[in-house]
C-alpha positions in Angstrom: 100.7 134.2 40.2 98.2 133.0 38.5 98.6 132.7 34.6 94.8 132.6 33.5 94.2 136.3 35.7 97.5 137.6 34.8 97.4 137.2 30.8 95.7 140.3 29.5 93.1 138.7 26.2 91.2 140.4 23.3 87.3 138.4 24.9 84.8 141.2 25.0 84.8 143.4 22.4 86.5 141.1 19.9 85.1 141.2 16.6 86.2 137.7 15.6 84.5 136.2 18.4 80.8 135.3 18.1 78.5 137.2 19.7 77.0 133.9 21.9 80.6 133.4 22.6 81.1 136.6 24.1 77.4 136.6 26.2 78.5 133.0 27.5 82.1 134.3 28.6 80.8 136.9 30.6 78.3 134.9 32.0 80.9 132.4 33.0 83.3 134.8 34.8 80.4 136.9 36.9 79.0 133.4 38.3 82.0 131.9 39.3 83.3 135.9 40.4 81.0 134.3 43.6 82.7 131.7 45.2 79.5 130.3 46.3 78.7 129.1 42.8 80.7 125.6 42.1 78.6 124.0 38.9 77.6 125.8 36.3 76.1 125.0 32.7 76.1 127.1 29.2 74.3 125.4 25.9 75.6 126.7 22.4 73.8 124.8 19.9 76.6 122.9 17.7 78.1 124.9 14.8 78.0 128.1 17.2 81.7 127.8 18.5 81.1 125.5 21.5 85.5 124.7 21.0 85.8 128.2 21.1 84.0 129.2 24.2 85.6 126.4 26.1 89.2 127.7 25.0 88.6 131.1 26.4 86.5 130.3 29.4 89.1 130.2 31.9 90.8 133.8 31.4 89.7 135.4 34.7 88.2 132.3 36.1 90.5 128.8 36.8 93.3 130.5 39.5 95.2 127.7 38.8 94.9 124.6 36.1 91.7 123.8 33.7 91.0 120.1 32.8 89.0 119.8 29.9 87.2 116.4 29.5 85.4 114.4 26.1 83.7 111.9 26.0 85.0 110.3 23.2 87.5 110.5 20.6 86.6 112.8 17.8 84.9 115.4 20.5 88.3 115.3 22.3 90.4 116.2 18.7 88.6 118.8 17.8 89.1 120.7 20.9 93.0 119.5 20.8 93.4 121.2 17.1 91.6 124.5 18.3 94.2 124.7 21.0 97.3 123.4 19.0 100.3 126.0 18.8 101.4 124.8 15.6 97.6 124.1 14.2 95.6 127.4 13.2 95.9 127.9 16.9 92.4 129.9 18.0 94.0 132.2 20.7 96.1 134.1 18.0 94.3 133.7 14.9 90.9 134.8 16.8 93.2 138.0 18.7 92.3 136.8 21.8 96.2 137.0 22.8 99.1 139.3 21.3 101.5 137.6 21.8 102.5 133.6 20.7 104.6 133.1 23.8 101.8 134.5 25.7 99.5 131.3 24.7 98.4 128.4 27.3 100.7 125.2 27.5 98.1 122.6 26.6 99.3 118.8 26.8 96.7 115.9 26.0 96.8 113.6 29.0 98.2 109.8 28.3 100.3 107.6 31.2 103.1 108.6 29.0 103.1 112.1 29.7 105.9 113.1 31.9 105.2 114.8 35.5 107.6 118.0 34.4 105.0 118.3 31.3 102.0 117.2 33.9 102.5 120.0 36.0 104.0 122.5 33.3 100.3 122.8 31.8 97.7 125.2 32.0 95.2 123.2 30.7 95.1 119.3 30.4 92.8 117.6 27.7 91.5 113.9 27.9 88.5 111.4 27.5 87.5 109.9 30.5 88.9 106.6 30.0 92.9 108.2 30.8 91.3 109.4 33.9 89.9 107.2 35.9 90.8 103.7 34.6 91.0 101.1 37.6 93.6 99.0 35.5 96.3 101.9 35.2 98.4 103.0 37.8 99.4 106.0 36.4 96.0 107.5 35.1 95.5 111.0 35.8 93.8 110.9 39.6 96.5 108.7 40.9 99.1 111.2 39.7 97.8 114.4 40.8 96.9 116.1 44.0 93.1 116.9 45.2 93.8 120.3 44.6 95.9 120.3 41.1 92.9 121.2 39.2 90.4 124.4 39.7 88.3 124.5 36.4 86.7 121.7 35.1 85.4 122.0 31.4 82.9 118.8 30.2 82.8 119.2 26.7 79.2 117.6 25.4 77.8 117.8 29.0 74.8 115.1 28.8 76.7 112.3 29.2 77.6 114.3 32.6 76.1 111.7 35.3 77.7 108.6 34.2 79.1 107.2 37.3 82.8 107.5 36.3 82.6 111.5 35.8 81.3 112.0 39.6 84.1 109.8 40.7 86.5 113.0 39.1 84.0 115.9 40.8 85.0 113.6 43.6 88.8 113.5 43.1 88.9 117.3 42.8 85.8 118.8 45.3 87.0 122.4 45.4 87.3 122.8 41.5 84.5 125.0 39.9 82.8 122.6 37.3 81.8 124.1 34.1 79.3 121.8 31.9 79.1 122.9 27.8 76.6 121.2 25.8 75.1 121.5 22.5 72.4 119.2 23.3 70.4 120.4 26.7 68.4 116.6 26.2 69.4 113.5 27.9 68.3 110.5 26.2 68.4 108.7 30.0 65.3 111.7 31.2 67.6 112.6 33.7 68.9 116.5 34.2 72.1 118.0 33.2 73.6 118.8 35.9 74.8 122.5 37.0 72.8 126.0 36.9 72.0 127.0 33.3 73.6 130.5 33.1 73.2 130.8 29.4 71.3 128.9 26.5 71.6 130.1 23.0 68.3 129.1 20.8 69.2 127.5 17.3 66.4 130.2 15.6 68.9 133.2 17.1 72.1 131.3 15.3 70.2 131.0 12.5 68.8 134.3 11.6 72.6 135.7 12.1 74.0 132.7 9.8 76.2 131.1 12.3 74.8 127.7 10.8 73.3 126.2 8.6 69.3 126.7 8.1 67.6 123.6 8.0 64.3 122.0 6.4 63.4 118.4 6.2 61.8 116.4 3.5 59.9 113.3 3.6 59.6 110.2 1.7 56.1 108.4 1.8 54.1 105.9 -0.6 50.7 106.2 -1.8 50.8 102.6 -0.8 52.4 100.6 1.8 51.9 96.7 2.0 53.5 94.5 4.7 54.0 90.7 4.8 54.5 89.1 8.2 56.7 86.2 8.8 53.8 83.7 9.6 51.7 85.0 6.2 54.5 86.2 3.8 52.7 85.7 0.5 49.5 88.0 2.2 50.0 91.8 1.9 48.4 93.8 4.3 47.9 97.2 4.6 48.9 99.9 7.3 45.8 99.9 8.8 45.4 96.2 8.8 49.2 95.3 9.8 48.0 97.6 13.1 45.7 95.8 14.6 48.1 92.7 14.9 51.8 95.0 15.8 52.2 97.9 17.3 53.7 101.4 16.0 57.2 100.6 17.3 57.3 97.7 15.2 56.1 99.0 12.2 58.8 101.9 12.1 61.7 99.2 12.6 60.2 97.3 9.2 60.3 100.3 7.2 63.5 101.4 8.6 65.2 98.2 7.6 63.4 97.9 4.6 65.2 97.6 1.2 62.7 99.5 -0.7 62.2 102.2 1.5 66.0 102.5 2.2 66.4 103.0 -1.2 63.5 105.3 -2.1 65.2 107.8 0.5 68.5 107.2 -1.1 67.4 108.5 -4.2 65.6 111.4 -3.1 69.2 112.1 -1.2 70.8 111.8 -4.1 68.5 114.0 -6.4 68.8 116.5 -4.0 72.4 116.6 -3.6 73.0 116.7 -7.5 70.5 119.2 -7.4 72.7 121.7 -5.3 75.6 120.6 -7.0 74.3 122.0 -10.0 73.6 124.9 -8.4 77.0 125.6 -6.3 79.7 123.3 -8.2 82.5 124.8 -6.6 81.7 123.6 -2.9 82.2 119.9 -2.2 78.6 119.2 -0.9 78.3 115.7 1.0 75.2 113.0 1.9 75.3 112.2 5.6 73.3 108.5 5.7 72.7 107.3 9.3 72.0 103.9 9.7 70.3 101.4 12.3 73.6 99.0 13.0 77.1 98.3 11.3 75.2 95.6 8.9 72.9 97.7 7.9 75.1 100.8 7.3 77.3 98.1 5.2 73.9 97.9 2.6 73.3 101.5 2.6 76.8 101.9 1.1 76.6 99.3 -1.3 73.4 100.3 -2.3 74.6 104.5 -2.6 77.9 102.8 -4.5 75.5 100.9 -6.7 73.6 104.6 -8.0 77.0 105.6 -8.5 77.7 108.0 -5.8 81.7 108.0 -3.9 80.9 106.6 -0.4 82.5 106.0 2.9 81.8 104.4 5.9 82.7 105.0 9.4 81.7 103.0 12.5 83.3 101.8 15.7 84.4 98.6 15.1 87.0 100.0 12.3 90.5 99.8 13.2 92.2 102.7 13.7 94.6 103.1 10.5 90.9 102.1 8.3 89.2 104.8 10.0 91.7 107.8 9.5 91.6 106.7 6.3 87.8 106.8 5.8 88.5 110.8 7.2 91.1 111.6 5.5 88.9 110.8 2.2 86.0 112.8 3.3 88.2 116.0 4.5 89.7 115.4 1.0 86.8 115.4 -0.5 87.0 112.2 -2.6 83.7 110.8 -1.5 79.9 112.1 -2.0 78.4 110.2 0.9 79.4 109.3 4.6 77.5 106.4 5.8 77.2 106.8 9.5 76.1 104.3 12.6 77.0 106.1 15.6 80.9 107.0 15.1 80.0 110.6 13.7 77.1 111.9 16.2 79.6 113.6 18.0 82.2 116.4 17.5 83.0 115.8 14.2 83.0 118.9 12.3 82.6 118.6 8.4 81.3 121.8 7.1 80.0 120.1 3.6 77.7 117.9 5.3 74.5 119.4 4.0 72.5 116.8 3.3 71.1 114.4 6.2 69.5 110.9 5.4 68.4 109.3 7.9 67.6 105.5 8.0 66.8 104.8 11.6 63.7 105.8 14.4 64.8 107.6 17.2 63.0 107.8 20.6 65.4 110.5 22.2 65.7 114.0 20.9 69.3 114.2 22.5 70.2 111.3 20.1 68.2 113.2 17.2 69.6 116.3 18.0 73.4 115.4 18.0 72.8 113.7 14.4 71.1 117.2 12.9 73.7 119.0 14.2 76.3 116.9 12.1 74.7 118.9 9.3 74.5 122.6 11.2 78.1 124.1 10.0 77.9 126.9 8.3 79.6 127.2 4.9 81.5 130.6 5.3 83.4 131.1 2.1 80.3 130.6 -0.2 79.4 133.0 -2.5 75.5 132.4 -2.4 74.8 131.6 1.3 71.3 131.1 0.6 72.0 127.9 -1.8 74.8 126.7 0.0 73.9 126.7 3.7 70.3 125.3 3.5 70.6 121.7 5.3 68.1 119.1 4.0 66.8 116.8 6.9 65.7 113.6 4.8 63.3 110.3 6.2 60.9 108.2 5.4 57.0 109.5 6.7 56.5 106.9 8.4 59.8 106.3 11.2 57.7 108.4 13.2 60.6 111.3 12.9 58.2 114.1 12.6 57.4 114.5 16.2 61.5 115.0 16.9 61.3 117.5 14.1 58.8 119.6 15.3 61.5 121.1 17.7 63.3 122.2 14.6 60.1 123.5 12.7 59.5 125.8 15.6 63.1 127.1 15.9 63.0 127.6 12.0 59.7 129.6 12.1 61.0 131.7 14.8 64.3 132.3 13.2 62.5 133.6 9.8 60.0 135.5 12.4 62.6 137.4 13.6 64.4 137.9 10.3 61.8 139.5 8.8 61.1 142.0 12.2 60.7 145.8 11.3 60.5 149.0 13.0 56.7 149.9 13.9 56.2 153.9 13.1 52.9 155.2 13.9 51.3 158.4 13.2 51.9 158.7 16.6 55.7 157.9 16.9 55.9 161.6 14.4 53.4 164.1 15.8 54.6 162.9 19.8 58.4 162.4 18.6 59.3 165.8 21.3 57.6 164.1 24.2 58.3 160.3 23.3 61.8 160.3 21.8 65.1 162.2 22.6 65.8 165.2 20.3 68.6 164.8 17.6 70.4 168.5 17.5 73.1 168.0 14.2 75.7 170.3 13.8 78.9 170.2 11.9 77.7 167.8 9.5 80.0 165.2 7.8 79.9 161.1 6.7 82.1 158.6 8.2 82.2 155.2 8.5 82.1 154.6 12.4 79.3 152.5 13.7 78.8 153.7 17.2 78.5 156.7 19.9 80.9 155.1 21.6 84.7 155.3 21.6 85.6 151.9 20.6 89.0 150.8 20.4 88.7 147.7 17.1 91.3 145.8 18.8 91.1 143.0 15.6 92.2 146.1 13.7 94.6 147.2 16.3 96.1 143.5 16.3 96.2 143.4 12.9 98.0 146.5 12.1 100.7 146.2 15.2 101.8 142.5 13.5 102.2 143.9 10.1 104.0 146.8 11.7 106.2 144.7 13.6 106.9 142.2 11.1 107.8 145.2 8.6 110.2 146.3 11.3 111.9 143.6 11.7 112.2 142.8 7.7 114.1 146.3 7.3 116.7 145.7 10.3 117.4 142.2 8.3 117.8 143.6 5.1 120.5 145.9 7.1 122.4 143.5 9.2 122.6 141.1 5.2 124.7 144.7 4.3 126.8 144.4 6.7 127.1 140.5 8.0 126.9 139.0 4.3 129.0 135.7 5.1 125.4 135.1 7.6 123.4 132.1 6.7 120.0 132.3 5.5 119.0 130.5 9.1 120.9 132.6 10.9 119.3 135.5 9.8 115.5 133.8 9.8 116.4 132.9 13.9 117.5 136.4 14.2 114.8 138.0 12.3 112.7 136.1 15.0 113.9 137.3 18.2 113.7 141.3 16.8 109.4 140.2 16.2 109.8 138.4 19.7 111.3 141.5 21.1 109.2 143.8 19.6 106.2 142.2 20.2 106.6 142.0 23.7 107.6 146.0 23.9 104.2 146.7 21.9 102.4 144.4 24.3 103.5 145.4 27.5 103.6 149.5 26.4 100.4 149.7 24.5 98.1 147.2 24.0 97.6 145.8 27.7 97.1 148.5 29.0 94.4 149.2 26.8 92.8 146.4 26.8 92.4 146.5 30.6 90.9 149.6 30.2 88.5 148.7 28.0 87.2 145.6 29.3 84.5 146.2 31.2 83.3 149.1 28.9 83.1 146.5 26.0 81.3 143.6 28.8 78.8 146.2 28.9 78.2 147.2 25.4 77.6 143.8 24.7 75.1 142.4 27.8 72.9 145.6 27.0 72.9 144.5 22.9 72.3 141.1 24.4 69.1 142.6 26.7 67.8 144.3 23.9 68.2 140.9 21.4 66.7 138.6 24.1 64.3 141.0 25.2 62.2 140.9 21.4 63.6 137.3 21.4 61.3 136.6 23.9 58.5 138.4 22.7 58.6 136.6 19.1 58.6 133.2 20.6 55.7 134.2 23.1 53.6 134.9 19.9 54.7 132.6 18.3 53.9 129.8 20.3 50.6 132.1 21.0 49.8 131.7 17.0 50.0 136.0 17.3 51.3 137.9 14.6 53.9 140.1 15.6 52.1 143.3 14.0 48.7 142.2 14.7 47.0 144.4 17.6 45.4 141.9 19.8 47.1 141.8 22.9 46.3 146.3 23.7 42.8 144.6 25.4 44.8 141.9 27.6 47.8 144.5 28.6 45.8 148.2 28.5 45.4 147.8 32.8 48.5 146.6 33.4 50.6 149.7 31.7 48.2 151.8 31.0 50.7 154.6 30.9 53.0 153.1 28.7 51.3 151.4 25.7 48.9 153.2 23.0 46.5 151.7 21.0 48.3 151.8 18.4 51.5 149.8 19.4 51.6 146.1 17.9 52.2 142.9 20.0 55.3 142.6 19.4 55.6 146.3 20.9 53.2 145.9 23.7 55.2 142.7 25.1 58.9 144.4 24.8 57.5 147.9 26.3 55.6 145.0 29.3 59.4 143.2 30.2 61.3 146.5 29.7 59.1 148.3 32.4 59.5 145.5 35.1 62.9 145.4 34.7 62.9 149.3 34.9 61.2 149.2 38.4 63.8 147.1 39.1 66.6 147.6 37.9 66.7 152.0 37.2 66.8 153.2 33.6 69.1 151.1 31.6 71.9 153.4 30.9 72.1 153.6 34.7 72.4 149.8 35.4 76.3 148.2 35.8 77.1 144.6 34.4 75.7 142.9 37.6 72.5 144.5 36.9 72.1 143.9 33.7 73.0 139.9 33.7 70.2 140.2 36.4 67.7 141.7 33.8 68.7 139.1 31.3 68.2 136.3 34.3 65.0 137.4 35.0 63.9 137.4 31.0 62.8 134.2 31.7 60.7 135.2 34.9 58.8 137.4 33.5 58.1 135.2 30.1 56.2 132.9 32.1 54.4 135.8 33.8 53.4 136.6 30.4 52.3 133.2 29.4 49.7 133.6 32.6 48.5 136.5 31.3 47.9 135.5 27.6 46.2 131.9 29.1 
C-alpha cells in the first residue's frame, strides 16, 4: 500500500486551491508518471502558495515517504504550521481531504525523534543541518535506509547546489527530487538544478490579486556633495567624486550615509501614514533592510527617534529575543521591522507593505527574496486597491533601478493584460455563420451555473456533508442526554465524536470517493485547457510588450499575412494575429483542442515557449 496513491484528495477541481497551484500539481504528477524523469523544478513567485503546493505534491507521486527540506529556520516553520494537525491544518481547511484521520503523519526531524515515529511518517520536515551533520551520530542519513525516502521536496530551491544537499541526492539515488523556488535567480550564476516543468510570472499573480501589486519610489537630491577621508573639509560633487572612485564605492557611501538613510526614512514614513489614513483598520507595517547588524541598530534608533514602534530582527539574536521581536510584529505592536538578512526568507507577514531599502544589491535572487517579503496579499481588505499596493522605497542613487526593471516589466504586463478586451469586427458579425459555432436557445431560463460542464463543487460538497454530519450527530446526543442523564459532559463530547468519526468515514467511503475519482481527470483537463488558453495570450502580451506593440494596433497583418494567410484578416489586431499564429501550430500538431487528452495538452503548453521564440525570429 501506498498511502500517498491510496488517499482519494479534493486537488483538481478544488476551488480553494489557486489556480498556479492546481497547473503545477498536475504538472508534477504527469512528469514523474515517467519514471525516466528523476529532478524536476516548479517556480511560484512568493505569496502564490509555494507551502501549499509542496503539501499536496505528493498525492499520486512519492509511493512511499516525502522529505521536505529548508534551508533555514523560518522557511522550515512556515511549511511545519501549514501541515500541523492541530494548526489551521491546510489539507482540511483547503478540502483537499474529507476526512481528519485521513491526513499525513508529519513529524519535524530532530536526533530526538524516536524510530517508531521515524518510520510512522509520511512526510519528514527538516533544515539541512539535522541531516547531514558530521558531529551527530544520529542525524537523519545515519538512521535511515537508501531507499526510506522516494520524494524529495527543496523548499527555496536556489540554495540547491551547496555541497551538503548533493551529499542527500547521494544518500537517497532512487528518490524523485522535486525543487520549489520562488526565486528562479542564483546569486552564485550557477543553474537551479532540475527541468523547469512549470514557472508562474509575477504579472499573471498580479492581475488575479494573488499578491500584492508593486511600485517603487525613489529618493534623490538636487545636490549631492561628498568629502573623502584624505580631503574632508572639500565637498565634491558626483561628477567630480567619479573620477577619483568608482560606482561601487559611491553607492556603499550613500547607502551608509546618515542623511540619506534618513531622507528615505521619512519618505517611508509619510507614506505609510499616508495609507494609514486611508485604511486605518489594517495594521500596515515598514519593512527597513539594512547593510549589517550595526547599521540596522541606527536605522532603528533613528525610525524610534520620528516616533514610529520598531523592531529588529537579525541573526545574532538569541532565540527567546527573537520570538519575541515576532511575536510583537504578528501582534501588531510595532510600525516598523528593521531587517539585515533574518527575514529574506519564508517569513510571511501579510502587513508588510511598505519596503525601505538601505543597502545595494548586485544579485537579483538576493533582491528578489527581499521584494517578495512585501508580495502577500491582504485578503480581508475591504478596498484591495489601497490596501494591497506594495511601495518599493530607495535612494536614486544605490544603483537599485536596474534590479527593478524586472519588476517594471512584470507590472506593465500585468496591467496589459488586465485591461485586455474582446476584439469584434464588422467582420466577426456579418461572417459569424461561417466563423463561429451557431447558438440554437430553446427553453429559456436564468441560473447561476458557470459552465457547460457537469461540475461536481466539491468545496460545496465538503462543506455541506460536515454541517450535515455534525448536525447528525448533535441530534443523536441530545437523545442519548434523554435517556443517559447521570453522563458527563465529556463523556458525551467523546461520544459525540466517534458518531462524526463514524459517520464521516461512511460518507467518505459511500459517496465522496468515489466521486472524486471519477472526476479527476475531467477536472485535470478543464483546467490545463483554461491554462492553454491563459498562457497562450500570456505569451502574446509579453511578445508585444517587450516588442513596444500595442496589443490592438495592426502592425504585425504585413509580418504574418504569408505565413497563415488562411487564418488571419486584415482586420485582426496583434494581439489576435499572434494567438490565432501559436493556436494553429499547435493545431497541426496536436488535432483540434477539444480532441486533445491531458498528455497532449501539457505538450501544447510545453511547446508555448518553442514557438515564442519562433515568433521573436519573426518579429527581428
Amino acid at each position: 500500500m501506498s498511502y500517498f496513491f491510496d488517499t482519494v484528495v479534493n486537488i483538481e477541481g478544488n476551488k480553494k486551491l489557486r489556480t498556479p497551484q492546481i497547473e503545477a500539481y498536475i504538472k508534477i504528477k504527469e512528469f514523474f508518471s515517467d519514471e525516466k524523469n528523476k529532478e524536476a523544478l516548479v517556480v511560484l513567485p512568493t505569496g502564490t502558495g509555494k507551502s501549499g503546493l509542496i503539501s499536496i505534491a505528493p498525492f499520486g507521486v512519492a509511493r512511499e515517504r516525502v522529505l521536505i527540506i529548508t534551508p533555514g529556520l523560518v522557511t522550515k516553520n512556515s511549511i511545519k504550521k501549514t501541515q500541523d494537525p492541530l494548526d489551521n491544518n491546510f489539507w482540511i481547511n483547503y478540502d483537499v481531504i474529507f476526512k481528519g484521520e485521513d491526513i499525513p503523519i508529519v513529524n519535524e526531524y530532530s536526533a530526538e525523534l524516536s524510530d517508531e515515529h521515524l518510520y510512522s511518517s509520511h512526510i519528514i520536515i527538516t533544515n539541512i543541518q539535522k541531516i547531514v551533520s558530521t558531529h551527530n551520530n544520529r542525524s537523519l542519513i545515519n538512521r535511515v535506509p537508501n531507499n526510506f525516502f522516494d520524494l524529495i521536496i527543496i523548499d527555496e530551491a536556489h540554495h540547491a547546489p551547496a555541497q551538503s544537499w548533493q551529499t542527500i541526492f547521494t544518500q537517497f539515488p532512487n528518490a524523485k527530487i522535486l525543487h520549489v523556488t520562488g526565486t528562479p535567480y542564483r546569486g552564485d550564476g550557477r543553474e537551479i538544478p532540475g527541468k523547469r516543468i512549470h514557472e508562474t510570472q509575477l504579472s499573471e499573480v498580479m492581475r488575479y490579486r494573488y499578491v500584492k501589486w508593486l511600485r517603487k519610489e525613489t529618493i534623490n537630491a538636487k545636490e549631492l556633495y561628498f568629502k573623502t577621508p584624505k580631503d574632508p573639509d572639500k565637498k565634491l560633487s558626483k561628477e567630480e567624486i567619479l573620477k577619483l572612485e568608482d560606482q561601487e564605492w559611491i553607492e556603499k557611501s550613500i547607502a551608509l550615509s546618515q542623511e540619506c538613510s534618513l531622507d528615505v526614512i521619512e519618505h517611508s514614513i509619510k507614506q505609510l501614514n499616508e495609507i494609514k489614513r486611508l485604511s486605518p483598520k489594517i495594521p500596515h507595517k515598514i519593512l527597513a533592510v539594512g547593510c549589517s547588524i550595526a547599521h540596522a541598530k541606527d536605522l532603528l534608533n533613528w525610525y524610534k527617534e520620528k516616533g514610529i514602534n520598531s523592531v529588529i530582527v537579525h541573526s545574532k539574536m538569541e532565540q527567546q529575543e527573537l520570538a519575541a521581536a515576532f511575536m510583537e510584529i504578528e501582534e501588531h505592536k510595532c510600525d516598523a521591522v528593521i531587517s539585515v538578512n533574518m527575514l529574506m526568507e519564508g517569513y510571511d507577514h501579510k502587513y508588510l507593505s511598505i519596503l525601505a531599502i538601505f543597502r545595494p544589491y548586485r544579485s537579483l535572487n538576493a533582491f528578489a527574496q527581499v521584494v517578495g517579503r512585501i508580495l502577500r496579499v491582504i485578503p480581508e481588505s475591504e478596498n484591495f486597491e489601497i490596501d494591497n499596493n506594495g511601495i518599493v522605497i530607495f535612494h536614486e542613487e544605490i544603483g537599485l533601478n536596474k534590479m527593478w526593471d524586472f519588476y517594471h516589466k512584470e507590472v506593465e504586463i500585468a496591467r496589459r493584460s488586465c485591461n485586455r478586451e474582446y476584439n469584434f469586427t464588422e467582420k466577426d458579425y456579418t461572417e459569424r455563420d461561417t466563423k463561429l459555432a451557431f447558438v440554437e436557445s430553446n427553453n429559456v431560463y436564468a441560473t447561476k451555473s458557470e459552465s457547460y460542464l457537469d461540475d461536481i463543487d466539491f468545496n460545496k460538497l465538503f462543506e455541506e456533508k460536515r454541517a450535515e454530519i455534525d448536525n447528525q450527530a448533535e441530534q443523536e446526543i441530545e437523545i442519548l442526554k434523554q435517556t443517559l442523564p447521570h453522563y458527563s459532559e465529556q463523556t458525551f463530547e467523546n461520544i459525540r465524536k466517534q458518531i462524526i468519526k463514524e459517520k464521516t468515514e461512511k460518507e467518505s467511503k459511500e459517496n465522496i470517493d468515489p466521486l472524486l475519482l471519477s472526476k479527476r481527470p475531467d477536472q485535470a483537463r478543464k483546467i490545463l485547457r483554461e491554462s492553454l488558453t491563459k498562457h497562450t495570450q500570456e505569451m502574446a502580451t509579453e511578445i508585444l510588450f517587450s516588442k513596444n506593440l500595442e496589443e490592438k494596433g495592426s502592425e504585425l497583418y504585413s509580418k504574418f499575412k504569408h505565413i497563415i494567410p488562411k487564418i488571419i484578416q486584415t482586420t485582426d489586431t496583434n494581439d489576435a494575429i499572434l494567438v490565432k499564429f501559436i493556436n494553429s501550430k499547435l493545431y497541426r500538431k496536436y488535432g483540434a483542442v477539444k480532441d486533445r487528452d491531458n498528455k497532449a495538452l501539457l505538450k501544447s503548453i510545453e511547446r508555448l515557449e518553442e514557438l515564442g521564440t519562433e515568433i521573436e525570429r519573426i518579429l527581428k
